[in-house]
Every structure is written in C-alpha cells, then in structure tokens.
Backbone as CSV, one residue per row, in Angstrom:
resi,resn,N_x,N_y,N_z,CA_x,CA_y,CA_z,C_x,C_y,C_z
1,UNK,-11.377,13.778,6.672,-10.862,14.050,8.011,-9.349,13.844,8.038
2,UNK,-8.738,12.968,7.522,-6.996,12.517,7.651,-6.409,13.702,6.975
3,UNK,-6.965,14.283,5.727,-6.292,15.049,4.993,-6.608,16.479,5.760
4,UNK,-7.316,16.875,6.529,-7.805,18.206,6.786,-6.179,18.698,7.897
5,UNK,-5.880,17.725,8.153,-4.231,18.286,8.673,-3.189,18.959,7.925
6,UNK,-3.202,17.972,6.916,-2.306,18.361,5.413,-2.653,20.077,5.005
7,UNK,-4.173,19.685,4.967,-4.758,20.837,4.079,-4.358,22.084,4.948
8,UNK,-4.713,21.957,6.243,-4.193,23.324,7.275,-2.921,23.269,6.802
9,UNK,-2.009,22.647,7.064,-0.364,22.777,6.889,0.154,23.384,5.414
10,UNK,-1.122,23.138,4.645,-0.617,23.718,3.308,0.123,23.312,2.369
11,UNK,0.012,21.659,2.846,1.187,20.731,1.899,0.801,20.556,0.444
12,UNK,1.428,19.987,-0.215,0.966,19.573,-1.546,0.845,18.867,-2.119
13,UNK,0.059,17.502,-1.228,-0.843,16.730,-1.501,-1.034,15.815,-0.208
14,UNK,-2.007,15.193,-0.092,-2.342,14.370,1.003,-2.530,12.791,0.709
15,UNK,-2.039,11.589,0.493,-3.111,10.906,0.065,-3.494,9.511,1.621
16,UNK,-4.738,9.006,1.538,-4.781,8.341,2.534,-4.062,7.428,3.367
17,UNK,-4.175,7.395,4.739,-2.597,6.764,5.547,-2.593,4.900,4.664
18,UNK,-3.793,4.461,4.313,-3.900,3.002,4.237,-2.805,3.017,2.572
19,UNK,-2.921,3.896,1.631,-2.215,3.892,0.526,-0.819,4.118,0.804
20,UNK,-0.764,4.759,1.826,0.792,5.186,2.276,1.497,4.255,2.899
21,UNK,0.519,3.677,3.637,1.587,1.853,4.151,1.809,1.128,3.133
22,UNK,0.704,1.252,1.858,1.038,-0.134,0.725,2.214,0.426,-0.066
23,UNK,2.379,1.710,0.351,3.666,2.166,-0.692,4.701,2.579,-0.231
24,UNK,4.986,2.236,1.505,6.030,2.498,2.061,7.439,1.469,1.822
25,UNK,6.877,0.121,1.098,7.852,-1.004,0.841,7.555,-1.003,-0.557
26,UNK,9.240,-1.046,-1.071,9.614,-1.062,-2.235,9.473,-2.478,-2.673
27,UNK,9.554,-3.791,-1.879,8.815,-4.820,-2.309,7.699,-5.307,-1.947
28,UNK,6.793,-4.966,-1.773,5.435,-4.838,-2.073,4.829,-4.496,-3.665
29,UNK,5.126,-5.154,-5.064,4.321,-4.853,-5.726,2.582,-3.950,-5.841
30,UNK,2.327,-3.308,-6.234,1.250,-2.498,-6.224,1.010,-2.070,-7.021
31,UNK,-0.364,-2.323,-7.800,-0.348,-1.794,-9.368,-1.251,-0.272,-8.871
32,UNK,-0.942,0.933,-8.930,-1.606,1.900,-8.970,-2.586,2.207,-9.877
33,UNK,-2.657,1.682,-10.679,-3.704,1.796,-11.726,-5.269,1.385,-10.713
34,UNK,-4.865,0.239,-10.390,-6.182,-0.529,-9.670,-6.056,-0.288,-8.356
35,UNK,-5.772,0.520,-7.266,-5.985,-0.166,-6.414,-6.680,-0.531,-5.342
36,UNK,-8.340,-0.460,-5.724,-9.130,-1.256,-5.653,-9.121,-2.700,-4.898
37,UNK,-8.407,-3.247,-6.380,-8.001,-4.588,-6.791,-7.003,-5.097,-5.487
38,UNK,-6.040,-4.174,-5.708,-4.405,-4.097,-5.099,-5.079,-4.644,-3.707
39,UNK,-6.180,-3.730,-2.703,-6.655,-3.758,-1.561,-7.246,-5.041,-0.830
40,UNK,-7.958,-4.885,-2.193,-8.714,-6.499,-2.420,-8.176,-8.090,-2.088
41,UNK,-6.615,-7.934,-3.585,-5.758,-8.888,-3.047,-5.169,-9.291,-1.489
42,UNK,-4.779,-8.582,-1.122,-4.544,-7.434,0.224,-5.670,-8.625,1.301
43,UNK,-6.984,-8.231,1.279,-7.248,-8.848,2.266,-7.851,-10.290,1.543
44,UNK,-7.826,-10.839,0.589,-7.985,-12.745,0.611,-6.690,-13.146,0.176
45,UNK,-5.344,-12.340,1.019,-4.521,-12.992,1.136,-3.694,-13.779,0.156
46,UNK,-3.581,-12.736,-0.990,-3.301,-12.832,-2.398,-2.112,-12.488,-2.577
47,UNK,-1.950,-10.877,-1.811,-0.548,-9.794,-2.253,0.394,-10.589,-1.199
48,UNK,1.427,-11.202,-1.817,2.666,-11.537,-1.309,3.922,-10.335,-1.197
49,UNK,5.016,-10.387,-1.249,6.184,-9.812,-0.842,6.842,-10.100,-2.179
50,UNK,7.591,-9.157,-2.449,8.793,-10.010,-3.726,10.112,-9.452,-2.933
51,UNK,11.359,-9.878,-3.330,12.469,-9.745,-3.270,12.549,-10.490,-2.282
52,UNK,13.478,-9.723,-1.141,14.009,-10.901,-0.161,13.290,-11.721,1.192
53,UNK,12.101,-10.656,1.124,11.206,-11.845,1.625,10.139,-12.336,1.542
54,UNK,10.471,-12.884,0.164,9.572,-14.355,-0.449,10.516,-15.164,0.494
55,UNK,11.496,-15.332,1.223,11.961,-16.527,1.722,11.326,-17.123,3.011
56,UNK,10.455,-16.057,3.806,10.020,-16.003,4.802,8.753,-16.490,4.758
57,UNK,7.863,-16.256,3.739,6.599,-16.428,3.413,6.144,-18.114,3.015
58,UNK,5.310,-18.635,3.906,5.283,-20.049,3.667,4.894,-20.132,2.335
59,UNK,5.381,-21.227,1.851,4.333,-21.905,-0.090,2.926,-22.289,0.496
60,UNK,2.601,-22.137,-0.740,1.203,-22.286,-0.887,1.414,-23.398,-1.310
C-alpha cells in the first residue's frame, strides 16, 4: 500500500517510510545488511546516536 503511490508516479524505487526515518540521520548508525536486527535494537532500546548527540543521551 505505501509504495502503490511511488509505483503510480513512476519513480525508481520505493522503500518503506519506517527505513526512511532510520536513514534520514547520518548519525544514526544502521547496519543495512541486517535490518531486522537494526529494528530490533531500535525497540529494547539498544540503537543509540553517535556523533554529537551522544552528549545528550543519558549513560547507562
């Protein structure tokens, strides 16, 4: 259903909106290979931030 917009418009490629937020920040690490995994981390609160705000993010 998300992509059937794309597909009318005739673009050249679609991929889902939830992959497109994890890859809208350049610090957000994200291994594309997995991301499964990536999603996973994601919700038990695993995937942190790198660069400048790790400063914001409480320690564990």
């Amino acid at each position: 259903i998300t992509s059937a917009a794309h597909a009318g418009r005739g673009d050249a490629f679609a991929l889902n909106p939830l992959l497109k937020i994890c890859f809208a920040d350049d610090l957000l690490p994200f291994d594309f290979t997995q991301p499964r995994k990536e999603f996973g981390r994601g919700a038990i609160r695993e995937f942190s931030p790198a660069g400048e705000r790790s400063l914001i993010i409480p320690a564990k």
